[in-house]
C-alpha positions, 0 to 999 in steps of 0.5 A: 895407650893399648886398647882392649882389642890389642890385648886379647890379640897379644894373649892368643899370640901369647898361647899359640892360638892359630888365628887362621882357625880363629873366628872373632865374634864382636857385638858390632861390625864396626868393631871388626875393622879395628881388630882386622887392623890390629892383626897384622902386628901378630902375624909374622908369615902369610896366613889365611885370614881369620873369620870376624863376625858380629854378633848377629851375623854369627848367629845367623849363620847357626840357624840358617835363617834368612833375617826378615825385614821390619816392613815384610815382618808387619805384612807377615804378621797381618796375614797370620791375623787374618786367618786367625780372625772372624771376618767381621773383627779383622782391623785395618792394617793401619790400625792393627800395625799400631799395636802389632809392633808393640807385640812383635818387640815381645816376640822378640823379647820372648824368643831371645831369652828362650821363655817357654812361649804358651806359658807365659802367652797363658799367663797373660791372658789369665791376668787380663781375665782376673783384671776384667771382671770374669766373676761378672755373669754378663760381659760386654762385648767390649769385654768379650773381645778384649779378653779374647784378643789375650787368649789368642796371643799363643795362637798368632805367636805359634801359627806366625812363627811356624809361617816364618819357619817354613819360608827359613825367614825369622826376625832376630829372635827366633833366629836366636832361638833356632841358633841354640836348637841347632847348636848340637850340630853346630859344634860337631860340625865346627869342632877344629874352629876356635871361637874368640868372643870379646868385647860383650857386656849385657847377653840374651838367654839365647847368647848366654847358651851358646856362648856357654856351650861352646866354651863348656865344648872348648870350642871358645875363649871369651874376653870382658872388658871390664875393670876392677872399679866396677866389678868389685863394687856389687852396687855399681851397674856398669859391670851388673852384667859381668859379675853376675856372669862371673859368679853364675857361669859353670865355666868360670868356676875352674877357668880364669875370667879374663879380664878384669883390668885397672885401667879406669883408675889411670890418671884422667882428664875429665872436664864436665860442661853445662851448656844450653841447648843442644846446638850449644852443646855442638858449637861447644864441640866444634870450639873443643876441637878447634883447641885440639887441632892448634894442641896437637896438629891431628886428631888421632885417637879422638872420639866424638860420642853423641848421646842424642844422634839428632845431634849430627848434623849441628856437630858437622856444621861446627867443626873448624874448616881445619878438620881434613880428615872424618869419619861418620859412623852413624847412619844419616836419617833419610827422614832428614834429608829434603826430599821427606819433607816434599812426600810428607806434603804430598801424602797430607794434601792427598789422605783427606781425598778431597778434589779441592786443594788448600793454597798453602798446600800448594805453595809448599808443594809447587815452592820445594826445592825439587819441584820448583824446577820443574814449573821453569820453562823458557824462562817463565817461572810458572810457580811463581805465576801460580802463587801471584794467581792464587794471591790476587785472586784470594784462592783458598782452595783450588782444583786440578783444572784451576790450576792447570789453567793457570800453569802448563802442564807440558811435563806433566808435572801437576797432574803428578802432584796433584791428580787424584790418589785415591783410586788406587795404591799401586797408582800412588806409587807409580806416581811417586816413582814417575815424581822421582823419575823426573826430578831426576831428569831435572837434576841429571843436567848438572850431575856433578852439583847434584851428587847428593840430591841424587843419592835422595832420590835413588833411596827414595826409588828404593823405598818406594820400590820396595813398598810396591813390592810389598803391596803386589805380594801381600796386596794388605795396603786398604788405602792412602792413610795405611800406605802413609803409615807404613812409608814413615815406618820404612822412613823411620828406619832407612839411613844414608850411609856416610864414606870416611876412613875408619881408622884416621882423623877424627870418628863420630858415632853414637853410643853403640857404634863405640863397642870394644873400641877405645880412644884416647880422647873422648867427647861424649855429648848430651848427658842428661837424665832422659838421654843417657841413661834414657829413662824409664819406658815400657813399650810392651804388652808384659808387665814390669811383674811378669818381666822380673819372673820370667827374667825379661829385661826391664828399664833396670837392665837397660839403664844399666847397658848405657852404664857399661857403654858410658863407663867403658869409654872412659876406661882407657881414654885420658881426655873426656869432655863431658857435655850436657844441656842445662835447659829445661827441655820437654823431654830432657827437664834439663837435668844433668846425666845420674853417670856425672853425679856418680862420677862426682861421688867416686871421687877417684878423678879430678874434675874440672866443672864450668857452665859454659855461656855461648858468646852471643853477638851483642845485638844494638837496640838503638833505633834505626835512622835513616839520614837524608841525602841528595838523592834521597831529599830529591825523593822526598821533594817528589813525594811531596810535590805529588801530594801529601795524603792524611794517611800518609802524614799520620803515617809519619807522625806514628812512626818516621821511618815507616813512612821512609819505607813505604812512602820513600822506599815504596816498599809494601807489604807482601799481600798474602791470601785473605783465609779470613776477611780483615779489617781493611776489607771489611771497612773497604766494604763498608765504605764502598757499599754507603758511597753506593747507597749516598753518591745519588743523593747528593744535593737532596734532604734525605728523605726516611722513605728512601732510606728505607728502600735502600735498606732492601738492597743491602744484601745484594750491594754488600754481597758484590763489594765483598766479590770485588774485594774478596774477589774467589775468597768463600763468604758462605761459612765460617768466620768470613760468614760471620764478618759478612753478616757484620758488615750488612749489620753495619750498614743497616744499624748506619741507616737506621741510624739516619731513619731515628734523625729524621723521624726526630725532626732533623734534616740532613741534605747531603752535599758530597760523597767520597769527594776528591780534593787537590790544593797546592800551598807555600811553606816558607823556605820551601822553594817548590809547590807542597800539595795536599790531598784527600778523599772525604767519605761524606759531607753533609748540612745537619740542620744548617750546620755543615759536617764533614764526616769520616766513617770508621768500621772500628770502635771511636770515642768522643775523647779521641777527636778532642784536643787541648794543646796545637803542638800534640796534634803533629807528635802523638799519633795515637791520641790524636790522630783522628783529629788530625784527620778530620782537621786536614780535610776541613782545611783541603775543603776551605783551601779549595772555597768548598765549604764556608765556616764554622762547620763541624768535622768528626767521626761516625763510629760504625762499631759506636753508633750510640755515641752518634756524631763524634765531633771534634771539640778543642778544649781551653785546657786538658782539665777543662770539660767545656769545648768549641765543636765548631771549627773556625779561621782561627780553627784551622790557622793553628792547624795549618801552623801544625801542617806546615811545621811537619812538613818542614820536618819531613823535607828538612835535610838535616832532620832524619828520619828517626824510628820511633819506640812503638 
């Protein structure tokens, strides 16, 4: 294979061209390192070495314009607005760089096709002027002043660019503009210069003059790369701009066109795959490479092209270890790398201008990967501190005093993170320079693990240095919310520039960087409709209309660039793999690429097609079992020694291997900062604020006059349990003051409740409150003591009738403390769980002689208090509505046989533990 660059060198050698009197212009650097490799093979004796430019540098030289950044461009641009301004109509410049940007695109567009520049200002401003009501007598200010921005788009484009001219610094487009007003005296300067163009495809009106120009003064060649496929098919759009250059340009009507070449017709292999996903699509091309490595021992000649740069990284990660050498000619985003993601949390914590910090702000900022470091001294982990500080003291929002009183601040670390921002911009990006310094300080320890981080850091210093610089010189940045504006402007653009070698191993770039150079073989990833071509989109201030009369291009020209770049890598290449995503995405819709169903249609290749499935590992969905050995029976034997709770025995019935977990294992869940009050805290509460109200009535008839005395107090009980519970959480708004208001309507509906079953002629003598009780019993074939244990809430006497209650804050019915069948009560925990419940603690307190039967146990719903006491019933069968309330021996004989055939489970050694399906 010869590539195109090989060609026009072999045709100027073949002319007696002097390369040494030779400038190359190419679309791209990148470019210039291939033709710079190349030239040797067409030198025979020692030269001076030619010029080889790109593009943009070329035309730089011609007008002698210093180019301007994004950033200064924008500051710029706000001071020829605020002279152009009334002083009460000047924007923010947060605000003005959100449309200002948009505008700055159509200056560029403007000047680089040379469009007379109050003309089309003027045209505008008419357009919006007939759109909006100008017939009407009487405007709106609203009006007023939308129409008057219109008007003065000349003026800022005149008076700005005029700015611009005059300090010699310009953005791409009036540097191409001022390129073609000093052209004249550009060609009489450099007459004995030949000007070698190749490798371009879609011009600007300012390139297309100058190019003109030159070669009109024979002070220029120029080279297409097209093929004869495209060009001779007036509806094909990857030579839409070459053939109107070969039929509209004065030159080619005397002068050849070189070159139209056959090379796209060659025998190809192209195979089309649909993959899903995009890190699909990179395994897919780390699978392709892998075969290529085994194929051929080297990749030479081969190209991965990403449709979607965000791709890079994945791509990276999939590459075989067997891939020695690379290079990477895109940028790698500074916006992706870790340390973003640190002063994107610090920005967010700060723009509110609150002194109260929110807990999960602080847990990010103090758990990064390069703040985290910095709070480790002698060995105490002082992030770690603060975390389980914030945690069991249910911080949601903190203060810098608060959280200097919990960590050392010895290296000043959390004032730097967390001291006010709002006192000036200069102080904030001290602050984040002193951050860099230090975490550099850090990092500096272990150089050599930390080359990386530290390349973060130095552009970040840069970053930060440059918008100091930019806010001393134009002092434009009002506050905290336009300085985070603009450093994700400076971010969006910056890029980490990788070290390869250009011309060995395998080359990964993106769909430009691919300009005038070919490979053999090609993989082009993510073609779909969306990205390549990438859609319709109009991010300007000029109408489709008004950009057809004026020849601006539109969405149609920018298609049909990404054809000529897509079509042109497959002209000389005999292996392409072709990959796009075949699910339905936000953006993408998941539709193949219009170029893959252009390339089926031609018919001039065969195509291989394939959905490719990634091999996923097959997941088990066999429940998990746990099985019992020595150690773990000893455990088990423990457990049960130091007494078996109700919980902890429903725990198991629910579900066996939770109780493995948490009982065996002791592991417990993570508990987390309480933003809003949860069930348990709020029964907690309940609860605690009853054993409050009752514990001193035990043994006495409760009495309606004392009942109602309780109920003044409680605002003020329910108020401390929620402070011992909730400990710092905030009760006083929000859903956490909703769930305190829930939880005093609890306790009050509860007494009032009590209040109607006396005033209807019940009495109730209350015998025990939140009463503990311990029982040690024998299970056959179990040679050690099983004991039992348990809290009951309240156990009383309703008229003579002992009752043995459990409050529940949730919501109970009568059906689910009633039972028909002995043998369920120990396997289904979702149906009769709470009748397991009340029956245990029947059968702690008979075991321990506190109680004599009958008595009733059931359940106090607080959410149900209509239903009132919901006693336990047993039922003669599950069709039968009649059932006995009153638990007898023979009751709680039927329990214990229950009872202890679950623990014989649970200490059987050749039962495991089994999870169950939830």
């Amino acid at each position: 294979m010869t590539t195109f660059i090989f060609d026009v060198l072999k045709d100027l050698k073949e002319i007696n061209v002097d390369l040494s009197k030779t400038t190359f212009i190419l679309p791209s650097k990148r470019a210039g390192v291939f033709l710079k490799y190349h030239l040797p093979q067409f030198i025979n004796a020692p030269i001076f070495s030619p010029s080889i430019l790109s593009i943009e540098e070329f035309i730089g030289d011609m007008s002698e314009l210093e180019s301007i950044s994004n950033a200064e461009l924008l500051f710029e641009f706000y001071t020829s607005y605020i002279k152009l301004s009334e002083k009460k109509a000047i924007e923010s410049f947060e605000s003005f760089s959100k449309w200002a940007q948009i505008l700055l695109q159509d200056f560029n567009e403007i000047d680089r096709h040379l469009i007379p520049q109050e003309q089309i200002f003027n045209y505008l401003s008419d357009i919006q002027d007939l759109k909006h009501w100008s017939l009407e007598g009487n405007k709106t200010d609203f009006v007023r002043n939308y129409l008057a921005f219109w008007n003065k788009l000349y003026d800022y484009y005149n008076h700005f660019t005029k700015h611009l001219l005059n300090i010699n610094k310009g953005y791409q487009g009036l540097i191409y503009r001022e390129a073609v007003v000093n052209l004249e005296s550009y060609i009489k300067d450099n007459s004995h210069k030949l000007h070698v163009f190749l490798g371009f495809n879609a011009l600007n009106t300012a390139e297309e003059f100058i190019i003109q120009e030159l070669l009109q003064n024979s002070s220029a060649k120029i080279y297409w790369d097209i093929d004869k496929v495209f060009i001779d098919n007036s509806k094909h759009d990857a030579a839409l701009f070459t053939r109107r250059y070969k039929n509209s340009w004065g030159y080619f009507k005397k002068n050849a066109f070189n070159w139209v070449t056959n090379n796209y017709s060659d025998k190809k292999s192209i195979s089309i795959c649909g993959i899903p996903k995009s890190v699909g699509q990179a395994k897919h091309i780390g699978s392709i490479i892998n075969d290529l490595m085994r194929e051929r021992g080297s990749l030479e000649k081969t190209a991965v092209v990403l449709g979607d740069e965000n791709l890079l990284i994945p791509v990276l990660n999939s590459l075989p270890l067997s891939v020695e050498s690379l290079n990477i000619t895109m940028g790698f985003p500074l916006k992706s790398t870790p340390l973003t993601s640190l002063f994107d949390a610090l920005f967010l914590l700060h723009k509110n201008g609150s002194h109260l910090f929110y807990h999960k702000d602080i847990i990010k900022i103090i758990s990064h990967q390069f703040v985290r470091p910095l709070l480790v001294e002698e060995h105490h982990d002082y992030a770690s501190k603060l975390i389980e500080a914030i945690n069991e003291n249910n911080y949601i929002y903190l203060n810098i005093t608060q959280l200097k009183e919990i960590t050392p601040n010895r290296n000043g670390i959390i004032d730097l993170l967390f001291t006010d921002w709002s006192n000036s911009i200069e102080n904030i990006l001290k602050k984040c320079s002193q951050l860099i310094l230090t975490i550099k300080e850090n990092l500096d320890r272990d150089k050599r693990s930390n080359l990386l981080s530290l390349e973060y850091l130095y552009r970040f210093n840069s970053m930060f240095n440059e918008l100091s610089r930019l806010n001393s010189e134009y002092n434009h940045i009002g506050d905290i919310s336009s300085l985070y504006s603009l450093y994700k402007e400076l971010l969006s653009v910056e890029t980490l520039d990788f070290q390869g070698e250009p011309l060995e191993g395998l080359q990964i770039m993106g769909m430009l960087e691919s300009r005038v150079i070919d490979f053999e073989t090609v993989i082009i990833s993510s073609v779909n409709e969306g990205v390549l071509p990438s859609g319709k989109s109009n991010n300007s201030f000029i109408p489709f209309d008004v950009k057809l009369e004026n020849n601006l291009p539109t969405y149609k020209e920018k298609d049909a660039v990404y054809t000529y770049h897509f079509y042109r890598l497959l002209q000389r290449a005999k292996n392409i793999y072709i990959l796009y995503n075949t699910e339905a995405d936000v953006l993408t819709g998941g539709e193949k690429s219009r170029f893959i169903t252009q390339l089926e249609i031609e018919n001039i290749h065969q195509i291989k097609q394939q959905i490719v499935t990634p091999k996923t590992p097959s997941t088990s969905s066999q429940l998990t079992t746990v099985i019992k050995t020595e150690a773990l029976e000893k455990l088990i034997i423990d457990i049960v020694k130091s007494g078996l709770s109700p919980s902890s025995l429903t725990n198991y019935i629910r579900n066996p291997i939770d109780f493995y977990y948490q009982k065996v294992l002791k592991i417990k869940e993570y508990d987390d900062v309480e933003e809003t009050i949860a069930a348990n805290t709020l029964g907690t509460v309940v609860h605690n604020t009853l054993e409050d109200f009752y514990k001193p009535l035990e043994g006495e008839f409760l009495m309606i006059e004392s009942l109602k005395k309780l109920k003044s107090q409680i605002d003020k009980k329910v108020a401390f349990h929620f402070k011992k519970e909730y400990k710092k959480g905030d009760i006083t708004k929000g859903k956490n003051l909703i769930v305190f208001e829930i939880a005093k309507r609890y306790v009050s509906n509860f007494l009032d409740f009590e209040i109607r079953e006396l005033d209807a002629g019940n009495s109730i003598k209350i015998i025990a409150i939140e009463a503990n009780h311990n029982i040690s019993i024998d299970v056959p074939r179990l040679n050690f003591p099983v004991w039992l244990t348990g809290k009951i809430d309240r156990i009383d006497s309703y008229n003579g009738v002992t009752r043995i209650i459990d409050y529940k804050t949730g919501s109970v019915n009568q059906n689910q403390v009633e039972l028909a069948d002995w043998e369920v009560i120990s396997t289904d925990y979702k149906k009769y769980g709470k009748s397991f419940q009340v029956l245990f603690y029947t059968y702690l307190l008979k075991k321990t002689n506190s109680i004599q039967l009958p008595v009733e146990a059931g359940i106090v719903s607080l959410k149900n208090l209509g239903s009132g006491f919901l006693k336990f019933g047993k039922k003669e069968s599950p069709f039968s509505r009649a059932k006995n309330t009153l638990i007898t021996d023979d009751t709680l004989l039927s329990f214990e046989n229950e009872l202890i055939k679950l623990i014989k489970e649970i200490c059987n050694p050749d039962i495991p533990f089994t999870e169950k399906k939830l």
